[in-house]
N, C-alpha and C positions, 0 to 999 in steps of 0.2 A: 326380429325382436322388437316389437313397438314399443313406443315410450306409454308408460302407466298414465293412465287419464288420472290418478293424484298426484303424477306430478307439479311440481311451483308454476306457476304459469313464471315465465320472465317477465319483468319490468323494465318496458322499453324507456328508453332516456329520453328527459324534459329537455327544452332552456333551460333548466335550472339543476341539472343535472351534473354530476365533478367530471370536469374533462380531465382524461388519463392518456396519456400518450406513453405505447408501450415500443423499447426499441429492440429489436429482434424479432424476426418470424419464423425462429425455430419451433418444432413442438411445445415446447414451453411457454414461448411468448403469446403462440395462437390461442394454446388454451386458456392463459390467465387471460388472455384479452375478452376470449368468448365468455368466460368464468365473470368476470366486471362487466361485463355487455347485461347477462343477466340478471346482475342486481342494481340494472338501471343505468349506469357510466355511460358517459358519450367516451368511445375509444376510438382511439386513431392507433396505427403499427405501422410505424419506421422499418424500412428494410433496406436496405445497400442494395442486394441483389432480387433473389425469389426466397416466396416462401419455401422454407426447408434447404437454402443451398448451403449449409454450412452442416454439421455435425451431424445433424437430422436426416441430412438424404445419404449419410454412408454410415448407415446403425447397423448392427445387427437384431435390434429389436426384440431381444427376448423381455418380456415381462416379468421379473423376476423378483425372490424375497433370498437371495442368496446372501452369505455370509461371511466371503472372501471378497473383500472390495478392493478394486483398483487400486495401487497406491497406497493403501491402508494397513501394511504391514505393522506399524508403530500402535497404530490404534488402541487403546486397552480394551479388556472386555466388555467394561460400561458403555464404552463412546459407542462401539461396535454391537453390542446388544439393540441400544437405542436406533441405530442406522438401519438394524435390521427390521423392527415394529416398524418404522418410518416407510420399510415397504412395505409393510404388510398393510401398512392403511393404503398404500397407493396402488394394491391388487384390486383392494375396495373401494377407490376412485375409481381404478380405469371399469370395475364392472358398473360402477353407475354410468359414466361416462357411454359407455354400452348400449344399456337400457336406454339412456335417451336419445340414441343418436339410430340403432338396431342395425341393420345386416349392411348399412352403410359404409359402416366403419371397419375395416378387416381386422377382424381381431379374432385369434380361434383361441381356445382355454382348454387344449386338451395336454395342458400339465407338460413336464420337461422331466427328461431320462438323463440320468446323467451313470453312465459307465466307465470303468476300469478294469484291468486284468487283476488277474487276485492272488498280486503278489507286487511287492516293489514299494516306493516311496511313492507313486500314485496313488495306488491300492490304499495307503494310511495315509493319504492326502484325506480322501473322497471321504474315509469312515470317518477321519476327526471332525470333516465339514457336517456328516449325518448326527453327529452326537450333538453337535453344536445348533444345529435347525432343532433338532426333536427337544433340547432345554429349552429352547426358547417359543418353541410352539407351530414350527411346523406342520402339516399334513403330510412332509414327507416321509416312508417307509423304504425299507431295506428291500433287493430285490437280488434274484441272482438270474442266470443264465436265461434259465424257464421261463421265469415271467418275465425277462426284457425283451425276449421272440417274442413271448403275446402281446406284449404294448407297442413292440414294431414288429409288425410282420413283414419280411422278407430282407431283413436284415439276418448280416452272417454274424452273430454271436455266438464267439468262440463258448467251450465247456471252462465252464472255471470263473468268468465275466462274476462281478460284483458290480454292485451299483445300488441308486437309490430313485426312486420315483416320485415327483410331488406334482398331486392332480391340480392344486389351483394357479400353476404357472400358466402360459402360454403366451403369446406371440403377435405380434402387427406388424402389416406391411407397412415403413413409417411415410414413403412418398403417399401413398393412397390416404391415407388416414390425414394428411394434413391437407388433402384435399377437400375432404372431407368437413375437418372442423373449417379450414376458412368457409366453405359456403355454408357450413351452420354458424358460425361468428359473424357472418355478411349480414347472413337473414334478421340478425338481431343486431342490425345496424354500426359493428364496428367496420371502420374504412380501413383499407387496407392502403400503405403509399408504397409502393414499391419501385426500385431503383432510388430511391431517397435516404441519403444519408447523413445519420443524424452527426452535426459536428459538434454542438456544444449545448450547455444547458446554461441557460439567466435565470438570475431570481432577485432576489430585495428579502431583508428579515428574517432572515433565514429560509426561506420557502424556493423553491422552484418555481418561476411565472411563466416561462418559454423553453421550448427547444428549437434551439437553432440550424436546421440542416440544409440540405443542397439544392432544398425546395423553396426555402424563405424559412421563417419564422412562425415555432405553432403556438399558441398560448394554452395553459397546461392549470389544472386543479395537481395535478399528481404523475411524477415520473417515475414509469419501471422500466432497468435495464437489463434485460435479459440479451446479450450481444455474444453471448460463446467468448469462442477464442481470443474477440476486441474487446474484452471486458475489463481486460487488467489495465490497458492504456485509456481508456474510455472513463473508467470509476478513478481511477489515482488523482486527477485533479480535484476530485468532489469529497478525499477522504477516503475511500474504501478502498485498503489493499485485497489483492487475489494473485494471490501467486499458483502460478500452474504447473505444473510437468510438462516438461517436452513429453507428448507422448502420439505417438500415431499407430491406427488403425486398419489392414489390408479387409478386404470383402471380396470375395469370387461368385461373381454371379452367375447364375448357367439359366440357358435359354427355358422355357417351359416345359414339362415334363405332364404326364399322368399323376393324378393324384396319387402315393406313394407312402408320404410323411405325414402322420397327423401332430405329433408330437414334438416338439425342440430336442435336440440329440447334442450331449454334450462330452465329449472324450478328451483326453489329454492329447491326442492327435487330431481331433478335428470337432468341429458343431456346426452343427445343420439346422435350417430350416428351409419347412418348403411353405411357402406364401400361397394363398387364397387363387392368386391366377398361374398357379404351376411352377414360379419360377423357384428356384432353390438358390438359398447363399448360403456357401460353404467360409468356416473363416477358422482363424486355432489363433488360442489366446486371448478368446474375448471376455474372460471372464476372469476376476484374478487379478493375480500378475503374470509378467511383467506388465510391465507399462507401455512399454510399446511392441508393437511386431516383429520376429527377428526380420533385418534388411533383407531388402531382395527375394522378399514370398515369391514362390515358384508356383502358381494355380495351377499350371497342368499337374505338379507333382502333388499337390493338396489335393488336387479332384480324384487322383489314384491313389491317394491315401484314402479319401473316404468313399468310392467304390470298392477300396476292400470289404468296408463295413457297411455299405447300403451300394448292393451290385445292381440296385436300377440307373447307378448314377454311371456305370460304363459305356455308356450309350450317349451319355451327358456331354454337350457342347459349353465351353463360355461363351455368355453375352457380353461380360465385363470384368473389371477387376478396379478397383477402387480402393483410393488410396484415402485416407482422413485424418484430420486434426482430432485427436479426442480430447475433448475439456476438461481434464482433471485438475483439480485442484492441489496443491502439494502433499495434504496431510489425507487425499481419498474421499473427504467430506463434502458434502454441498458447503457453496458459500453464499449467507443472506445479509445482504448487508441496509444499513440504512445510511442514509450520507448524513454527518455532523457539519457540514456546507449548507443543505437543505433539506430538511427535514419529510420531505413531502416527496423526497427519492428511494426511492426501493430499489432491492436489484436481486438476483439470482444465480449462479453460477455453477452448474454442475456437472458431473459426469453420466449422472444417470438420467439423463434430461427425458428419455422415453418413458421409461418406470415410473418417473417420480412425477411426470407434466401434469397431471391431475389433480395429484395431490397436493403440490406444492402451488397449483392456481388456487386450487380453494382455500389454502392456508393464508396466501402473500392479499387475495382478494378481502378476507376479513381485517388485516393490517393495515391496506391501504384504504379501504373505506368504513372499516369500522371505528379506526384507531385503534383496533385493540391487539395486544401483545401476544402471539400467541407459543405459547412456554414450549411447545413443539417441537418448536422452529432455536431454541436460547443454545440449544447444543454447537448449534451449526453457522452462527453471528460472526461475522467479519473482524469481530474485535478480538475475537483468539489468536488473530496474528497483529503483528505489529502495525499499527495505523500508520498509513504517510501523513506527512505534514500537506496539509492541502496547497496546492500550486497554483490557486485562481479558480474563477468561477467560468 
């Protein structure tokens, strides 16, 4: 997929250009980095460890405009309408992202199956979730036994299966893909520092002038903290509360297989993808609630739950099993915050950090070097929860 010779050409950064130092080199962080590299920013990324070692390398990575959010039980249907548009622009992100970057970036878009038996408190899980996409403008359609064989074939679905199909989801491998954009972020001149962590921020008049980390001292036009899980001890001195969920996430990964899966598969027993080089991760519960995994996932016994339903996978070895922190936020929502410390700090904090990396760079990129507010984003502002009292600079 090449990139459109209309596309922007990037504007590579002067001297005179706003130095932005971003900290974290999850998905998130690389893209808004690469996102400000293009509209000119000399960028620098903070990272403790590697890019992608925190939340980013134990995704499940479905692409998704789904309706039941993590955590987000309380939600009304306003907040939760809005959350869902929010990814429907960021379907539309990550295809531009696509286009510019082309067969690079592993990303497939052959839509996500999502089945149930057709009967039970499942069964009227799935359909309240179908009524609820199709008000608000989904592509997704109702499907039953028949057409969930044709859109996977050699999968065992029972007679009786209900389900719902929506073709503009799909899928990225999230370590490849972050390889990906750091060497398209490099090429456009953002530096990467890694193993360098960021310990504090300085400023005068309100502003941010410096971040202070384990490398020396950087001097800064604009600070964005995108740090995951470090984000709530990290922002509380600077003003911006982020209260998270305990929540954590298991992943079973299985060696490479034959192409098999083209689709994301998602059941009240199990969800599947198979990635671009064969490998397949199996996981349950990644969508939704609860919040976290039940204790003690058993992968042999998940991988024989979902070779009942995809019997190519009985042949199937694990390579791993991975355990992760997932970044939610208490109320399910992204958190964007500005610090009332200094004004020139930004930050991001979410759960959907794969879905949403795109779109949430080109949003947070127009606020930090445009100055301009963007109304998007007023739903999801850090000041819906109670500010701390700042503790120092």
């Amino acid at each position: 997929m090449p990139s459109s010779p209309s596309s922007p050409s990037p504007a590579f950064a002067s001297p005179s250009s706003p130095r932005v130092v971003v900290i974290g080199a999850g998905i998130l962080g690389i893209t808004l980095a690469r996102e400000l590299a293009r509209r000119g920013a000399q960028v620098t990324v903070v990272e403790r460890e590697a890019p992608a070692a925190g939340a980013t390398s134990v995704s499940f990575a479905w692409l998704t405009n789904q309706t039941c959010f993590r955590n987000g039980q309380s939600l009304s249907d306003g907040s939760s309408r809005h959350y869902f548009g929010l990814h429907r622009l960021a379907l539309a992100a990550w295809r531009r992202l696509h286009h510019d970057l082309g067969d690079a970036l592993p990303v497939r878009w052959n839509g996500a199956v999502q089945l149930e038996p057709g009967h039970g408190e499942e069964h009227d899980l799935l359909l309240d979730d179908l009524r609820q996409r199709l008000s608000w403008g989904s592509p997704s359609h109702r499907i039953g036994a028949e057409e969930a064989r044709n859109l996977l074939p050699g999968a065992a679905i029972p007679d009786g299966t209900v389900g719902f199909f929506t073709p503009d989801e799909g899928s990225v491998d999230p370590n490849a893909a972050v390889s990906t954009l750091v060497r398209s972020a490099t090429e456009l001149g953002v530096e990467f520092r890694h193993g360098t962590e960021a310990l504090s921020v300085e400023g005068a008049d309100g502003r941010a002038t410096a971040v202070v980390t384990s490398a020396g001292r950087m001097a800064c036009d604009h600070v964005a903290v995108l740090c995951g899980a470090d984000s709530p001890s990290f922002l509380e001195p600077l003003g911006i509360t982020v209260p998270l969920a305990d929540s954590h996430g298991s992943i079973v990964h299985l060696k490479p297989l034959p192409p098999f899966l083209d689709r994301v598969l998602l059941s009240s027993q199990v969800h599947a993808i198979q990635r671009r080089d064969g490998r397949v991760v199996i996981a349950k519960h990644y969508s939704g609630t609860p919040v976290s995994d039940p204790d003690g996932l058993d992968g042999e016994q998940l991988l024989a739950q979902a070779a009942d339903l995809l019997p190519a996978l009985r042949e199937a070895e694990i390579e791993k099993i991975t355990v992760g922190r997932r970044v939610v936020p208490a109320d399910g929502l992204p958190v964007v915050g500005r610090s009332p410390v200094y004004g020139n700090l930004h930050s991001v904090t979410t759960n959907a950090g794969i879905t949403l990396g795109p779109v949430l760079a080109q949003l947070m990129t127009t606020e930090i070097l445009d100055g301009t507010r963007v109304d998007v984003l007023d739903p999801y502002r850090s000041t819906r929860f109670e500010t701390a009292t700042p503790g120092g600079h």
